[in-house]
N, C-alpha and C positions, 0 to 999 in steps of 0.2 A: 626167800628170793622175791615172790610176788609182795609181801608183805612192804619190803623194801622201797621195790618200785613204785608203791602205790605210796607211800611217804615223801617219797622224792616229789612223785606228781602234785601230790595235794600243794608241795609247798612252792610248785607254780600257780597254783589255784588257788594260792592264799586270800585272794583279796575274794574268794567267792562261795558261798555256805552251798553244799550239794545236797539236796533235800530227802537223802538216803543215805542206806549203810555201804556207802561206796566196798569199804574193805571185802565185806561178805560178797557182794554183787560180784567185782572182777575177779573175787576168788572163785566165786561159783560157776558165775555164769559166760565168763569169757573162756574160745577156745584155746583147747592145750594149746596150738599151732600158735595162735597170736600170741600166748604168755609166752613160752620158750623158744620160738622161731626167730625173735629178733636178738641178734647176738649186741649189737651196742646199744649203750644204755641211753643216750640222747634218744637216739631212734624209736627206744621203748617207749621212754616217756611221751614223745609225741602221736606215738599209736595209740598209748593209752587215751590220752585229751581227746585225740579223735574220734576214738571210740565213748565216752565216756558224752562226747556232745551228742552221737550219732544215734542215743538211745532216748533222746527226748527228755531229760534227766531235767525240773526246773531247779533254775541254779537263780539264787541272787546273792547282789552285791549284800559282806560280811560287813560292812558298815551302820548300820542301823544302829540308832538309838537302844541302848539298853541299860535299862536301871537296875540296881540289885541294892534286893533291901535286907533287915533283916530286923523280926518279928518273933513276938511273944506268942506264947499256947493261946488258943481260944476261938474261938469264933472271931474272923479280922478281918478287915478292907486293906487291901495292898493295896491300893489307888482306887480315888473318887471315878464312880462309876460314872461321869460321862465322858470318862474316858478308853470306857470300854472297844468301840474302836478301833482305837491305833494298837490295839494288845493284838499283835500274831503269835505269840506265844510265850506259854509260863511254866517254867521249871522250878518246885520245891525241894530241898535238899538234893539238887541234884536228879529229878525227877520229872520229866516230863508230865503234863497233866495234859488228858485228851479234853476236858472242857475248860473253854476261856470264860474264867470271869474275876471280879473283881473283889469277891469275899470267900473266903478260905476256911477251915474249921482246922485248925493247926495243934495236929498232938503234943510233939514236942518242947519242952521250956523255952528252946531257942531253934529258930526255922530260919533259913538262907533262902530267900525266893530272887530269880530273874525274870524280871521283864521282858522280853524283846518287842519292840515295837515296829508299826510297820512302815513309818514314815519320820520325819522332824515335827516338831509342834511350834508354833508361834503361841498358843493359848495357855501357860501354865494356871491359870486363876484356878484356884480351890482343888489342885491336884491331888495334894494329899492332904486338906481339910479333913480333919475328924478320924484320921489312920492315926487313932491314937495307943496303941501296942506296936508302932513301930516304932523301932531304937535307933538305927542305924540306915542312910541313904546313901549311893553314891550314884555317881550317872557317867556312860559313857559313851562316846560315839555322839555329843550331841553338837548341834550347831547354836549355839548361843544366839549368832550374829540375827537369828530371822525371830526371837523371841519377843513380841511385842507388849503382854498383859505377864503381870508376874506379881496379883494380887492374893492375900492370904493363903500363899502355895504349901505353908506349913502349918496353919493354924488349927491350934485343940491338939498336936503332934506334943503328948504331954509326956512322955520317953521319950523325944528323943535327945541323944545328949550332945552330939557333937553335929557338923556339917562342913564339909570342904565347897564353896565354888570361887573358889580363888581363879581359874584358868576360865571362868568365863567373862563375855562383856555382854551385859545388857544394857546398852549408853540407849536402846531405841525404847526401854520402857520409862513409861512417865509417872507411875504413883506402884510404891510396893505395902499399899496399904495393908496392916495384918499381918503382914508376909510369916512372922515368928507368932504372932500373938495365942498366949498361955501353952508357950512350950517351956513350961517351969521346971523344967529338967536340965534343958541345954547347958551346957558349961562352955561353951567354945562356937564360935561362929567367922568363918572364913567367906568376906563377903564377893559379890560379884566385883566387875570393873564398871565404877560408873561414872569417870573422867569422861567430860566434854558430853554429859548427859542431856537429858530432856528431862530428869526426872525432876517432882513437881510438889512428892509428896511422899513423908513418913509416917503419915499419921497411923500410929498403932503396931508402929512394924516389927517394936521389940517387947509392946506393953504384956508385964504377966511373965517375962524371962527372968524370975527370982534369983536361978542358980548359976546366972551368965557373969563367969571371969573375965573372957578376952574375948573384942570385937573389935577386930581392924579397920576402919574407916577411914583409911589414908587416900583411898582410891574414889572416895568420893565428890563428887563434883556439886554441891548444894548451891547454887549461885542462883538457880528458878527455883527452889524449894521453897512453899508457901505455906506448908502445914506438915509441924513436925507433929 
């Protein structure tokens, strides 16, 4: 019955992460009287919110930027360490880790890590520079539109093999120098939107991609390109 309730409520609280094991809390620690006193189910649920604000509970918006990678055995950099930072928190297989950092010692042949970050970035330059054991990126929750610098953001990334940013536009960056440079692995590359761009410059952006089949460049706007 409580179980229930507390399903229903979260999924008015969707758009907001509760920084607790809400379940266990209003099972435990809310009175009988308030669980089974109120007989309609609207009513529950708003006793629940009110109670669930009323306890000081920090709650933030479930929006946030989050990456999730996925990385080989060994000692590894999930992201260039200055951008240690915006990391509020990182899960390995599924695992929370009580410390944030940016290099990992990973048993398994193949590790699932998320990200969550604490803000948007404008700065992607050398994000994942030299996170060269990682195979596999994807990014969610991100705002493209504010992304200004988006130099060598994969480069020496020499697994990885494929990359989606098809749903993004970065028309405001002007040089994606490097950007892929010696990801001699990659076979597939899904690029940004950079119609009616500023950009200015290629120089280097795919040099060293040996193993690259497909790269859709349809969306590209080169008419200020000065240095392929």
């Amino acid at each position: 019955m409580v179980d229930s309730e507390i399903k229903q409520t979260l999924k008015v609280l969707k758009n907001y992460r509760i920084e607790t094991n809400m379940k266990e809390y209003i099972s435990e620690k809310t009175p009988k009287t308030f669980r089974y006193g109120v007989k309609n189910t609207l009513s529950k649920r708003i006793l629940i919110i009110l109670f669930i604000l009323s306890l000081n509970i920090q709650v933030s918006i479930c929006d946030n930027p989050v990456i999730t990678i996925k990385i080989k055995k060994g000692q590894n950099s999930i992201i260039n360490s200055g951008f240690k930072n915006y990391i509020s928190e990182v899960s390995i297989n599924n695992i929370s880790q009580t410390n944030i950092d940016t290099k990992y010692n990973f048993e398994e042949d193949e590790n699932t890590v998320k990200i969550l970050l604490n803000s948007q970035i404008s700065n992607f330059d050398k994000m994942f520079c030299d996170c060269n054991n990682i195979y596999e990126i994807a990014f969610e929750n991100f705002d493209s539109s504010v992304i200004t610098k988006f130099q060598e953001v994969f480069k020496n990334c020499n697994q990885l093999r494929s990359i989606d940013l098809s749903d993004w536009d970065i028309s405001g960056v002007s040089t994606i120098f490097g950007l892929f440079q010696n990801c001699n692995s990659i076979t597939s590359i899904k690029l940004p939107n950079f119609e009616n761009s500023k950009l200015q410059s290629l120089s280097s952006a795919f040099c060293n991609c040996h193993s690259l089949t497909s790269l859709d460049v349809s969306r590209f706007d080169t008419s200020q390109v000065t240095k392929m």
